[in-house]
Backbone as JSON Lines, residues from 0, in Angstrom:
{"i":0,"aa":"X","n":[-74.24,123.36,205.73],"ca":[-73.93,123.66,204.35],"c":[-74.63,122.64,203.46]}
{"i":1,"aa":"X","n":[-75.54,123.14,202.57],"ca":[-75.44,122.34,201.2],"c":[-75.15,121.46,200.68]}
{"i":2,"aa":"X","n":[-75.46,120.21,200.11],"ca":[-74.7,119.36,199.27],"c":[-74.39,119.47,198.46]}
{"i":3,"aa":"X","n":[-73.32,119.1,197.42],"ca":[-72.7,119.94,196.03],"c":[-73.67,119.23,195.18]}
{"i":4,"aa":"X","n":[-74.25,118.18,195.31],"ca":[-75.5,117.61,194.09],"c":[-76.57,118.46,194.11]}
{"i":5,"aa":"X","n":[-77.52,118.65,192.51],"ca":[-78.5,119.45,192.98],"c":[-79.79,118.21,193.48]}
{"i":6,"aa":"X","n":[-80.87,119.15,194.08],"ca":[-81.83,118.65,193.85],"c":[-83.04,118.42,192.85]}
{"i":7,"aa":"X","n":[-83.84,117.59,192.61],"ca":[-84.4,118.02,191.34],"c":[-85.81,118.33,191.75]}
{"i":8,"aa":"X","n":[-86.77,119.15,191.35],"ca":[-87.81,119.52,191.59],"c":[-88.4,120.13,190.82]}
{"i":9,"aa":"X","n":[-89.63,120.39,190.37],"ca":[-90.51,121.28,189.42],"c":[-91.61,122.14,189.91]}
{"i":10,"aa":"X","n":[-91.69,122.93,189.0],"ca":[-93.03,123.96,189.52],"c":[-94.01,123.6,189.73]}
{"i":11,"aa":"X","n":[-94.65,122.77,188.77],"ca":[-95.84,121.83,188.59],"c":[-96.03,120.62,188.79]}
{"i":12,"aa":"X","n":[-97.11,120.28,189.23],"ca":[-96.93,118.74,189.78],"c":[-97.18,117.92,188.98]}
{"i":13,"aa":"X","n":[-96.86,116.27,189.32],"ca":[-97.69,115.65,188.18],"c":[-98.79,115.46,187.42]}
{"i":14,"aa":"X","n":[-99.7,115.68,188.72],"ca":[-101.1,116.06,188.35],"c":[-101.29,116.96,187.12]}
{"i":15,"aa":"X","n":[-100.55,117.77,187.24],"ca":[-100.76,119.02,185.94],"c":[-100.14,118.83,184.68]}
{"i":16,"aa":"X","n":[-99.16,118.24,185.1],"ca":[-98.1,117.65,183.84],"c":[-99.33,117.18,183.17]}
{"i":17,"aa":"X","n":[-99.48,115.95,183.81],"ca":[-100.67,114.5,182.78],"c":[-101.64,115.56,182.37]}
{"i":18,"aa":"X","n":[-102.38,116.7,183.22],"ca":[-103.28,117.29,182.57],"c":[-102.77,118.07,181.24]}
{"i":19,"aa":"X","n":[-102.0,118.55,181.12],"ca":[-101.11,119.01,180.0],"c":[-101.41,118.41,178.87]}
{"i":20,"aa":"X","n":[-100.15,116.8,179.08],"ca":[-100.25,116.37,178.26],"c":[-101.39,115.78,177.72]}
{"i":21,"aa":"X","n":[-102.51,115.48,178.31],"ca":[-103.93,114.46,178.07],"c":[-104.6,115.77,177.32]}
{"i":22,"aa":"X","n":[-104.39,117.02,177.57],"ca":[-104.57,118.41,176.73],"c":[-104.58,118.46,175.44]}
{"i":23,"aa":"X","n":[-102.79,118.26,175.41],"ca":[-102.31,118.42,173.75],"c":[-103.01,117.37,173.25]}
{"i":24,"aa":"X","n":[-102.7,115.57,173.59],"ca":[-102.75,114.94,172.91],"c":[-104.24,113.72,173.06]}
{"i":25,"aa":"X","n":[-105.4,114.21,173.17],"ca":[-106.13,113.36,173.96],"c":[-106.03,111.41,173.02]}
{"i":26,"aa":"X","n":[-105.67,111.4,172.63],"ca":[-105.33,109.82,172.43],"c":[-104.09,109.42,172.64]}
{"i":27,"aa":"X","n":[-103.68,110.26,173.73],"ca":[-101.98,109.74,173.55],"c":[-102.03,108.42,174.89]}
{"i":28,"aa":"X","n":[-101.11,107.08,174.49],"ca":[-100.69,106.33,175.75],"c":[-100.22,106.75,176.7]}
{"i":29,"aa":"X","n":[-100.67,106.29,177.77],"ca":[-100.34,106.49,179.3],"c":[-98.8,106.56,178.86]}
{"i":30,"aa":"X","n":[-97.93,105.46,178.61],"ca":[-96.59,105.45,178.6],"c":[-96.4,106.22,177.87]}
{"i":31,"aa":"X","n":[-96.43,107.08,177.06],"ca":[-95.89,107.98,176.54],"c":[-96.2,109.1,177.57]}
{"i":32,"aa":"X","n":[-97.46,109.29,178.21],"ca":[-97.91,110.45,179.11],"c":[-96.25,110.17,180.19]}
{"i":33,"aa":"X","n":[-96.37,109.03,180.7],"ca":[-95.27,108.7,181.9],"c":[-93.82,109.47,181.59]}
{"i":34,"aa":"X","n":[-93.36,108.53,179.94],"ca":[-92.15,108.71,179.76],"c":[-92.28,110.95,179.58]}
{"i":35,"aa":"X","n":[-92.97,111.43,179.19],"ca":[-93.06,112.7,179.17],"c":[-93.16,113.55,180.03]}
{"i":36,"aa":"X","n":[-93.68,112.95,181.17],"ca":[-93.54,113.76,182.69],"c":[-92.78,113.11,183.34]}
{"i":37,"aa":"X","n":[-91.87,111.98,183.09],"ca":[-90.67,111.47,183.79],"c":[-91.38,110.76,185.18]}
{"i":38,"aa":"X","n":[-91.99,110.18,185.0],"ca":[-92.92,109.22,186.33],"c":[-93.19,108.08,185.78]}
{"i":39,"aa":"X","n":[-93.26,107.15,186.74],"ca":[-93.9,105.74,186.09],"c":[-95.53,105.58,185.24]}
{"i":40,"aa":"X","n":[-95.07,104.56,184.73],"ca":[-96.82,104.24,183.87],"c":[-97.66,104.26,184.8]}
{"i":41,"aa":"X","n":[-97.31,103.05,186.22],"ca":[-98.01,102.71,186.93],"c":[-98.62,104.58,188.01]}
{"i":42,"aa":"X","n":[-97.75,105.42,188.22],"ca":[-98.31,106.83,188.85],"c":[-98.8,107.46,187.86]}
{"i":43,"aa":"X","n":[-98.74,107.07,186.71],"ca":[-99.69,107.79,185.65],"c":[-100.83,107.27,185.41]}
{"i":44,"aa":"X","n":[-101.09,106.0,185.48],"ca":[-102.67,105.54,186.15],"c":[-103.05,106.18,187.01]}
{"i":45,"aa":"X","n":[-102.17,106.32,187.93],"ca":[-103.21,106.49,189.53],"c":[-103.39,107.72,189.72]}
{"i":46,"aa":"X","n":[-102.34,108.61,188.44],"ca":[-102.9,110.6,188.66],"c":[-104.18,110.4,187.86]}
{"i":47,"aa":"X","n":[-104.05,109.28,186.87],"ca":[-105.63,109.49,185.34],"c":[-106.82,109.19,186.02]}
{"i":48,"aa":"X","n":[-106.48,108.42,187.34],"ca":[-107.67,107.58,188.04],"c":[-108.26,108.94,189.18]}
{"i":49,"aa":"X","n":[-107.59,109.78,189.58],"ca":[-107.6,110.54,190.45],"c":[-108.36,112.11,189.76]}
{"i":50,"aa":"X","n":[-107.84,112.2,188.89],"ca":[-108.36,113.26,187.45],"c":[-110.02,112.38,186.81]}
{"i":51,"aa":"X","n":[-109.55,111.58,186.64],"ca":[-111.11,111.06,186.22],"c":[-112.55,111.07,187.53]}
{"i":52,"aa":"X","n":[-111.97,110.46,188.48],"ca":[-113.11,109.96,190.09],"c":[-112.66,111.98,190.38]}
{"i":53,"aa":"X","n":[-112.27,112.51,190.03],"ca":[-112.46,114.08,190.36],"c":[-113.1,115.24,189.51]}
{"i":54,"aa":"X","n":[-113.73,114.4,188.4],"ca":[-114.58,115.05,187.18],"c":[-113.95,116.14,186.31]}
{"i":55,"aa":"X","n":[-112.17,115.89,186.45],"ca":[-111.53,116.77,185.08],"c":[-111.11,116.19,184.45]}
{"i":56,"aa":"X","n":[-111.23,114.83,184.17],"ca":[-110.94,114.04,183.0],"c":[-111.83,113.0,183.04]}
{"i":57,"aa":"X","n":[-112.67,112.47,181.44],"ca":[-113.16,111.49,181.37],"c":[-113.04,110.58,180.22]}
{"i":58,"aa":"X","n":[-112.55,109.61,180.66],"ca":[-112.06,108.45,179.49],"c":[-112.66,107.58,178.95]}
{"i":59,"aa":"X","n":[-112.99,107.71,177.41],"ca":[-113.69,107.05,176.67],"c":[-112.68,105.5,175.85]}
{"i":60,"aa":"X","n":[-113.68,105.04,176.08],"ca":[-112.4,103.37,175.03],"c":[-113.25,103.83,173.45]}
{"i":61,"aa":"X","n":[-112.42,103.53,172.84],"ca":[-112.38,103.68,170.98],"c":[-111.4,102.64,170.67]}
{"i":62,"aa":"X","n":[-111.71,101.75,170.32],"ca":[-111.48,100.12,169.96],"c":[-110.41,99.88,170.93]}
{"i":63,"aa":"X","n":[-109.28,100.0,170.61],"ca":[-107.84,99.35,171.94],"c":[-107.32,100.0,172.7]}
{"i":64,"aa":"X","n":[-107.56,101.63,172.07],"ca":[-106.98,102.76,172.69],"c":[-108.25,103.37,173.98]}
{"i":65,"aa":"X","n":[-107.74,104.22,174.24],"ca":[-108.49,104.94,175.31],"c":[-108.43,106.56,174.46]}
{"i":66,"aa":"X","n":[-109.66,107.46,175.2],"ca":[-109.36,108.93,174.6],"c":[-109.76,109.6,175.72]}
{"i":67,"aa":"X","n":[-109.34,110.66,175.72],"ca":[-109.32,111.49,177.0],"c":[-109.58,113.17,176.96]}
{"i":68,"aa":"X","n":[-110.8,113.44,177.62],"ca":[-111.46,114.51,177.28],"c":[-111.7,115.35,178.58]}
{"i":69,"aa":"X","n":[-110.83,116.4,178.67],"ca":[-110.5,117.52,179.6],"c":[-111.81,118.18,180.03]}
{"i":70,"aa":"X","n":[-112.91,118.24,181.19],"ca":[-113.8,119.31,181.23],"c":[-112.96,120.47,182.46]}
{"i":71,"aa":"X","n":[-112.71,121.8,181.21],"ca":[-112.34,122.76,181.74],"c":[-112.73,124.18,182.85]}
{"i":72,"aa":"X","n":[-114.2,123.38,183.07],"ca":[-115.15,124.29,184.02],"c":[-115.01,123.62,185.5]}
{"i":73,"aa":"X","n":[-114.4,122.61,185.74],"ca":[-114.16,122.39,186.77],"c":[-113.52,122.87,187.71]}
{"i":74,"aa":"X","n":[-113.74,123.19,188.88],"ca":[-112.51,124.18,189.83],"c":[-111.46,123.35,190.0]}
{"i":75,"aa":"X","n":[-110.6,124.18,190.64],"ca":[-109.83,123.56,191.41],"c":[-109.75,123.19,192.6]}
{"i":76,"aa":"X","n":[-108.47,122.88,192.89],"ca":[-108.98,122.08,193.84],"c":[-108.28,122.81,195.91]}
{"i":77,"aa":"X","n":[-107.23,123.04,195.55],"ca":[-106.95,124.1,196.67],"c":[-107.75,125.41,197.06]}
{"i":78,"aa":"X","n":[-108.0,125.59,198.94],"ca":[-108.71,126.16,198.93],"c":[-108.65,127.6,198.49]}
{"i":79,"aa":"X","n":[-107.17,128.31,198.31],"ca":[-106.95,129.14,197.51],"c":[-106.92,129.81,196.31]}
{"i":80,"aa":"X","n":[-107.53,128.67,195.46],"ca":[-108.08,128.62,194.07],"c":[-109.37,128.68,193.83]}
{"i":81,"aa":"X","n":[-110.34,128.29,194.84],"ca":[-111.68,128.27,194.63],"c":[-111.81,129.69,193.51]}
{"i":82,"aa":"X","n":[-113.07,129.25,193.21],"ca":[-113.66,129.87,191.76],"c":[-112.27,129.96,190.31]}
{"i":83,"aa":"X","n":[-111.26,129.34,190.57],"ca":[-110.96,129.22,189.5],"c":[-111.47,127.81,188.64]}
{"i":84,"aa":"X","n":[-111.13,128.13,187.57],"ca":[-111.59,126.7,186.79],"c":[-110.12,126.04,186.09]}
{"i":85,"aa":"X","n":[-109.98,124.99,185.93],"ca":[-108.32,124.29,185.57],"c":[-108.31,124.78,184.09]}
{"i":86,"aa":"X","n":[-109.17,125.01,183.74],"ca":[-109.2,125.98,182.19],"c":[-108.6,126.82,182.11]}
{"i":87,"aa":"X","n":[-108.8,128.03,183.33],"ca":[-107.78,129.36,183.27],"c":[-106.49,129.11,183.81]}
{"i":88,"aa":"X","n":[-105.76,127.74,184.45],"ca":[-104.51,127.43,184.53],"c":[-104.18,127.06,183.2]}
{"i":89,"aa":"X","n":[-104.48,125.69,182.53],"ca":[-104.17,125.5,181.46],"c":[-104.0,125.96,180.44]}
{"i":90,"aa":"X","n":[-104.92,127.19,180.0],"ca":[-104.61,128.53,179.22],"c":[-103.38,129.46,179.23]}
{"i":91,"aa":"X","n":[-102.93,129.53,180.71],"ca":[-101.92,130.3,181.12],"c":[-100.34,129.37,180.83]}
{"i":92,"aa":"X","n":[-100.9,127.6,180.74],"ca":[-99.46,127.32,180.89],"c":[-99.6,126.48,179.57]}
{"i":93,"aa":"X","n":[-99.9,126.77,178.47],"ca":[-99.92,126.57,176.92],"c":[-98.95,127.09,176.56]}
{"i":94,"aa":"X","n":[-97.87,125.98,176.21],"ca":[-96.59,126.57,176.26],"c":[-96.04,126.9,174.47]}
{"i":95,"aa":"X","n":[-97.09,126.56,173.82],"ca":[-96.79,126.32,172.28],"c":[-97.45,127.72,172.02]}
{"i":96,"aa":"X","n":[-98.35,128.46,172.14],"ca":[-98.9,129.65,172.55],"c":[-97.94,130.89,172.59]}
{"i":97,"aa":"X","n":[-96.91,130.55,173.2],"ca":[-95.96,131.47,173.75],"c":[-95.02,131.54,172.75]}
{"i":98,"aa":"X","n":[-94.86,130.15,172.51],"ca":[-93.26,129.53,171.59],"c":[-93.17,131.06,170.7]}
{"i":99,"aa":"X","n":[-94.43,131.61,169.89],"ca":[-94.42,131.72,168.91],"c":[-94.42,133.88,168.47]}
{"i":100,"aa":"X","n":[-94.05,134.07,170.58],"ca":[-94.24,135.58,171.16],"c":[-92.81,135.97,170.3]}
């Protein structure tokens, strides 16, 4: 049987979250990226570092801040996704898009 606590889990991973948010907001702080997908600063480096050394994100410095610029022709990355591009996910999960159905 079950435990009466739930578990917590999401559809999307972090990976996609940060891509999300680095989406909406490309000058936004890592810690704000973190506190918004509920993960540490420090795993929100290491998804930006993983997104960047994987050519769908590339981060420019602009005086103290950092900026962050999505290339959406990139595939993905499971082999069940081939020929998609993270463009036609991110399109689909534009959630402000919808707000407004």
């Amino acid at each position: 049987m079950s435990s009466p606590e739930k578990r917590s889990w999401n559809f999307l991973t972090s990976h996609a979250q940060v891509l999300l948010c680095l989406q909406r907001n490309p000058n936004v702080r890592l810690r704000d990226v973190a506190q918004t997908v509920g993960i540490t600063e420090r795993a929100t480096q290491r998804i930006v570092t993983d997104l960047v050394e994987g050519g769908y994100v590339t981060k420019t410095r602009e005086g103290r801040r950092n900026r962050y610029a999505l290339d959406l022709t990139v595939e993905m990355r499971h082999p069940s996704q081939v020929g998609h591009e993270i463009g036609e996910l991110l399109d689909l999960l534009r959630l402000d898009v919808h707000a407004s159905e």
